[in-house]
C-alpha positions as CSV (number, residue, x, y, z in Angstrom):
1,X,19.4,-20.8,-13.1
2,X,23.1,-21.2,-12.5
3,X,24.5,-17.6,-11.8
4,X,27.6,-17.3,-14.1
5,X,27.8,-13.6,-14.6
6,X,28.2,-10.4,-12.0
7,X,27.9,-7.1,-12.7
8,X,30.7,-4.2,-10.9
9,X,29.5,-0.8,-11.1
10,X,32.5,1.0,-11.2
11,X,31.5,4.4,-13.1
12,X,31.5,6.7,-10.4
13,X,33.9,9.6,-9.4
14,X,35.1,8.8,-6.1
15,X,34.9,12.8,-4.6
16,X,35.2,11.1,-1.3
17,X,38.7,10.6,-2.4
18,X,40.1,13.4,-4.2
19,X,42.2,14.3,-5.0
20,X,43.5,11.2,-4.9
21,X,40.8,10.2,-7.4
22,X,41.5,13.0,-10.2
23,X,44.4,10.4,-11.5
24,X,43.9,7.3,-9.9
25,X,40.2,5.4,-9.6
26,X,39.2,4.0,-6.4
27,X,38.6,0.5,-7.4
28,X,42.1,0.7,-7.7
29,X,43.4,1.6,-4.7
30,X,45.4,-1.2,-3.2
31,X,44.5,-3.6,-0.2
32,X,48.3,-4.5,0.5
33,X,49.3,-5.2,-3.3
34,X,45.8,-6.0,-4.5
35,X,43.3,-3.6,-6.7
36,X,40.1,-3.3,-4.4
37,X,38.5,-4.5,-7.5
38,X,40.3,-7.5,-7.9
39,X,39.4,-8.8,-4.3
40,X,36.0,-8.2,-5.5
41,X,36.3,-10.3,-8.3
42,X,38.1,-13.3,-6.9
43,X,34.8,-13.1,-4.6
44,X,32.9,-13.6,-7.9
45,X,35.0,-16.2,-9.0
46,X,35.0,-18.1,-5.6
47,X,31.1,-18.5,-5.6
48,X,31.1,-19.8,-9.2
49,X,31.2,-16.6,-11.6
50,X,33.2,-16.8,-14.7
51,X,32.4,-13.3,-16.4
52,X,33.1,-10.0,-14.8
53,X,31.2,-7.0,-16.6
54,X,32.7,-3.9,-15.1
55,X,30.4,-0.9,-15.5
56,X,32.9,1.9,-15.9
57,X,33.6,5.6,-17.2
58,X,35.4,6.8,-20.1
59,X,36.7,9.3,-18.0
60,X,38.7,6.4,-15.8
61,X,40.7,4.6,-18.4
62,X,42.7,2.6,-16.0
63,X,40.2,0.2,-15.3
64,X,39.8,-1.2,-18.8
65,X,44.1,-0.8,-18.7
66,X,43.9,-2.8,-15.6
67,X,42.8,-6.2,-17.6
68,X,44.7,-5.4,-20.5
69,X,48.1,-7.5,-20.9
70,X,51.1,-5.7,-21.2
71,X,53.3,-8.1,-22.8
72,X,56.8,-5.6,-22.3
73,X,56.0,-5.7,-18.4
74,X,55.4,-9.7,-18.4
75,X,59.0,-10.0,-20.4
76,X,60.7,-7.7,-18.1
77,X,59.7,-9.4,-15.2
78,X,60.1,-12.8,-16.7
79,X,63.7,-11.5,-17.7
80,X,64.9,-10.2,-14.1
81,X,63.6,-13.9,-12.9
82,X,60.3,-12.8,-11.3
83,X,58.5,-15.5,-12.8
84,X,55.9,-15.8,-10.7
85,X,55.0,-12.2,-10.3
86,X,54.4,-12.3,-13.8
87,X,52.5,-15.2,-13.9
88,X,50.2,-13.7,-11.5
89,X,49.7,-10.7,-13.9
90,X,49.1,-13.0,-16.9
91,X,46.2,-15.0,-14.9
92,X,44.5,-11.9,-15.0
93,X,41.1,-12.7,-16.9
94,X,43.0,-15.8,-18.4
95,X,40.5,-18.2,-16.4
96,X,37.2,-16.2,-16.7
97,X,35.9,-13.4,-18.8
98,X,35.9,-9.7,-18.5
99,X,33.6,-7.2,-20.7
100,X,33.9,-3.5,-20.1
101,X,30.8,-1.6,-20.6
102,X,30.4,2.8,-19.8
103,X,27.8,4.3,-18.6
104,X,28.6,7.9,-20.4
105,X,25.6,9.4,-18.2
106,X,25.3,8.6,-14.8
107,X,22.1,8.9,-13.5
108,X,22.1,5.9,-10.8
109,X,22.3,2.5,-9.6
110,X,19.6,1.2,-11.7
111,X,20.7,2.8,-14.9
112,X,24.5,1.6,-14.5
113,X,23.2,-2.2,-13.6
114,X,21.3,-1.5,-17.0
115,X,24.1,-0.7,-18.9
116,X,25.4,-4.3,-18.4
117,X,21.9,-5.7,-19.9
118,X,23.5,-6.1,-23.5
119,X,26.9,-7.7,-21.7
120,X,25.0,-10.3,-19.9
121,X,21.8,-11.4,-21.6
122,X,18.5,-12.9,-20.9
123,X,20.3,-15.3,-17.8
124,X,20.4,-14.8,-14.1
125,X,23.2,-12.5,-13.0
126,X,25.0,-10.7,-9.7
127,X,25.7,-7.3,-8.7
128,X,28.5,-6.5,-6.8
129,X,28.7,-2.8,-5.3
130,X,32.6,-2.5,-5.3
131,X,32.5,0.1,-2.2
132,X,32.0,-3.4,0.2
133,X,34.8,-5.9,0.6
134,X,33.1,-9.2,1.5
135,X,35.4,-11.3,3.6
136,X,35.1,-14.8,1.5
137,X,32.9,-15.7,-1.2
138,X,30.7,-18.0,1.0
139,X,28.1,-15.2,0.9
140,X,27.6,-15.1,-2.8
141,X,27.5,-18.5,-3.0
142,X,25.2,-18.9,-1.2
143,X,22.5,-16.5,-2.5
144,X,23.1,-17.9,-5.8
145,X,21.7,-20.9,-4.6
146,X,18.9,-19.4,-3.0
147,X,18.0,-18.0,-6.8
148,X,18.4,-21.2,-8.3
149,X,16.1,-23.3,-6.0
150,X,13.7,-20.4,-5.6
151,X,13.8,-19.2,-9.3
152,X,13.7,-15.6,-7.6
153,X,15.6,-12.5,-6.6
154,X,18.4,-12.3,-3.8
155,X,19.6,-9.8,-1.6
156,X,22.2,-9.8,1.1
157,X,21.1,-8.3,4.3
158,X,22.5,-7.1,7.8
159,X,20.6,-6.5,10.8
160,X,21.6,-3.6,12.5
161,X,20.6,-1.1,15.1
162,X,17.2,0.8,14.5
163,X,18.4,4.3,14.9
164,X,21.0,3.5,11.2
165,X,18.1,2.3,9.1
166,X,17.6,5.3,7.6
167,X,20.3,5.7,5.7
168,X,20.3,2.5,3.8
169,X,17.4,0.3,2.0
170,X,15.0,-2.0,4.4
171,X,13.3,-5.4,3.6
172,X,9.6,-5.8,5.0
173,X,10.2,-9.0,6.0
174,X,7.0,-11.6,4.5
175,X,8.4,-14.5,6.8
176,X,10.5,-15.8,9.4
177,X,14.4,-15.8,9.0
178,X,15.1,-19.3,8.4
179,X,18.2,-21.5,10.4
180,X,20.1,-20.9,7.2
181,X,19.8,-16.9,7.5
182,X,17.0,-16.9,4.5
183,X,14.0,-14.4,4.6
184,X,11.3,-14.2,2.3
185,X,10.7,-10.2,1.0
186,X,7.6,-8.8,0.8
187,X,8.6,-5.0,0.0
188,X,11.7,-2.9,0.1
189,X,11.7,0.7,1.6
190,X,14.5,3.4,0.4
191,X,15.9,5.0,3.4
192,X,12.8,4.7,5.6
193,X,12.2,6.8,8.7
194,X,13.7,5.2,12.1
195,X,9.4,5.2,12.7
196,X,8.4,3.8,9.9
197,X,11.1,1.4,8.4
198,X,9.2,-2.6,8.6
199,X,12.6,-3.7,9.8
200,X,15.8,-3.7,11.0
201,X,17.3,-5.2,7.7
202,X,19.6,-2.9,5.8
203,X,20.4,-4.0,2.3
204,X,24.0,-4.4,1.6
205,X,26.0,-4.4,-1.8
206,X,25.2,-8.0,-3.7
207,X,22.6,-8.6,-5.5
208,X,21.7,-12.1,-7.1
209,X,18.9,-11.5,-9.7
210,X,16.7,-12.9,-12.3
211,X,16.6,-12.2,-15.7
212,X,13.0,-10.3,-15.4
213,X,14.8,-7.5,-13.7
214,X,16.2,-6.3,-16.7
215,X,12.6,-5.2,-18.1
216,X,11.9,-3.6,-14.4
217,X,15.3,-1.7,-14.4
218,X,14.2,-0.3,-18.4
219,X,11.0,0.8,-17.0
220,X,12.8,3.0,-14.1
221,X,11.6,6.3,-13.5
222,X,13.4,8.9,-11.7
223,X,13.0,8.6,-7.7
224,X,14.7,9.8,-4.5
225,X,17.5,12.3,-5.8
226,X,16.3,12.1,-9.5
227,X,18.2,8.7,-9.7
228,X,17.2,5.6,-11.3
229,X,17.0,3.6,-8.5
230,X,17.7,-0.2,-8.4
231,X,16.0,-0.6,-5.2
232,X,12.5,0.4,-7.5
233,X,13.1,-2.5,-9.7
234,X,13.5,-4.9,-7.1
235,X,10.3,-3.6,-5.5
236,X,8.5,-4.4,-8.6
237,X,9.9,-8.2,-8.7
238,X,9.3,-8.6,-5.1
239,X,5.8,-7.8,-5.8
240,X,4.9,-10.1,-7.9
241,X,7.3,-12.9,-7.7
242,X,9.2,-15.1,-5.0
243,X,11.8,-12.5,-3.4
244,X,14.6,-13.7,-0.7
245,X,17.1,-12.1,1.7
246,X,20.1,-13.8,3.0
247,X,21.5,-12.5,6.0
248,X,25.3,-12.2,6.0
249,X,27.5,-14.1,8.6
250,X,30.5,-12.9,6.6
251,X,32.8,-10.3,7.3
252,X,32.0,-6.9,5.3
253,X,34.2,-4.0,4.9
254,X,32.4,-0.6,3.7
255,X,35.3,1.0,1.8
256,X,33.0,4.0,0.5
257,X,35.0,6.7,2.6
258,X,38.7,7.2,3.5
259,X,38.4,5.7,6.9
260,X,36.3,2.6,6.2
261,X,39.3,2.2,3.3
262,X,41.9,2.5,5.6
263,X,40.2,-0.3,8.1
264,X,39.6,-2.6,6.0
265,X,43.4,-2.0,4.7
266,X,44.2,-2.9,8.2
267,X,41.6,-5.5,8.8
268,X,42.1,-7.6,5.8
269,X,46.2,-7.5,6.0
270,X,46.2,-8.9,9.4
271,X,44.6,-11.8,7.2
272,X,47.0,-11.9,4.3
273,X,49.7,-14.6,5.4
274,X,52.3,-12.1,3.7
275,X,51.9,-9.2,5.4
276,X,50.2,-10.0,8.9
277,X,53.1,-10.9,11.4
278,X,55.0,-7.5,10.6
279,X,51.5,-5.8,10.4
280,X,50.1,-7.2,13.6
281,X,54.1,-6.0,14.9
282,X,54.1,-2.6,13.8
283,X,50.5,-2.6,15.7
284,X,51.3,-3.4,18.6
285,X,54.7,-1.1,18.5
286,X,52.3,2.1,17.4
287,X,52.6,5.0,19.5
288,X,50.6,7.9,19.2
């Protein structure tokens, strides 16, 4: 049950961000010199994941660039005596394994997780929704774990105020949240009514899941919007087979829309040892 593979579904547009996005794919957009997608991935690789399959477009080419070497670039800065820079760009999928898979017609979070299904095999695997910046890996880890010794399904989860559920999937809780943060899932509710949602448990962006998922996610039908929609599949495996939440104590950033992108710019550089002393500086100097 070991999780060694996570799934990044990187396919879509970005129209929150255009036109930014027209040249440029947000999972690219830097967090001080970092791709967003990268800081996503050495979460992966921090919990134990050594292959990345990024679910992308054919119309966004510079993700699949992104992990490709460029050995002119490596020799110029290895040339001008930047040897470390460049070392930094060569360890780039040097240590793990990345496979690049498109999703030529999107048509939803189920179907792009089920473009990865030939990528990744008949194992357990994650999904990572790019859009959230987790602030370690500790999160992921630990809901692999929670796969392994339950040989089920994971989700993260936040609990937040009643009047948000709405807009975001809800756990019906079967159990008790456990001193470790673990709750056992009965059902999952797509954007429930403040009235009727069974909790106050919002599902966030990873996903640890078992191998049975893939034949839910094939049988999707269209739902809510005319999507495939992952949250059906997972309703499915909770239904018949042990089903987990793990509530997150770590730091998330929802980088889905321009502001939440620009706080977490903020938020995660006061934490880089390179940049937060002048950051946390030029903060406290702002006048506006």
């Amino acid at each position: 049950m070991q999780v060694r593979s996570a799934v990044i579904p990187a396919a879509g547009m970005g129209t929150r961000f255009l036109p930014a996005t027209k040249a440029v794919p947000k999972e690219l957009f830097p967090i001080g010199d970092q791709p967003a997608l990268q800081i996503v991935i050495d979460e992966a690789l921090g919990a134990g994941i050594d292959h990345i399959v990024v679910v992308s477009s054919r119309d966004k080419p510079a993700v699949a660039q992104y992990f490709e070497p460029n050995e002119a670039l490596l020799n110029k800065l290895d040339d001008s005596g930047k040897t470390a820079l460049a070392e930094r760009l060569r360890s780039i999928g040097r240590d793990w394994r990345v496979s690049i898979v498109y999703q030529d017609n999107p048509k939803g979070l189920g179907h792009a997780v089920g473009c990865a299904r030939e990528a990744i095999g008949e194992e357990p695997f994650a999904v990572m929704l790019p859009d959230e910046l987790m602030g370690s890996s500790a999160l992921l880890a630990q809901m692999n774990g929670v796969c392994s010794s339950t040989e089920g399904s994971v989700v993260a989860v936040a609990n937040v105020p009643r009047e948000l559920v709405s807009s975001y999937g809800v756990i019906d809780p079967a159990g008790e949240l456990s001193a470790d943060g673990v709750i056992p899932v009965r059902d999952l509710v797509e954007k429930p009514s403040v009235e009727d949602a069974p909790s106050n448990f919002i599902i966030t962006g990873r996903y640890v899941l078992t191998a049975d998922a893939w034949a839910e996610i094939d049988a999707l039908q269209p739902g809510r919007g005319g999507e495939l929609q992952l949250t059906d599949a997972l309703k499915a495996q909770a239904a018949r087979s042990p089903f987990h939440a793990v509530v997150s104590d770590v730091s998330r950033h929802d980088t889905g829309n321009p502001l939440g992108f620009l706080t977490a710019s903020i938020e995660l550089g006061l934490t880089n040892p390179e940049l937060r002393d002048d950051l946390r500086t030029f903060l406290a100097n702002l006048q506006v």
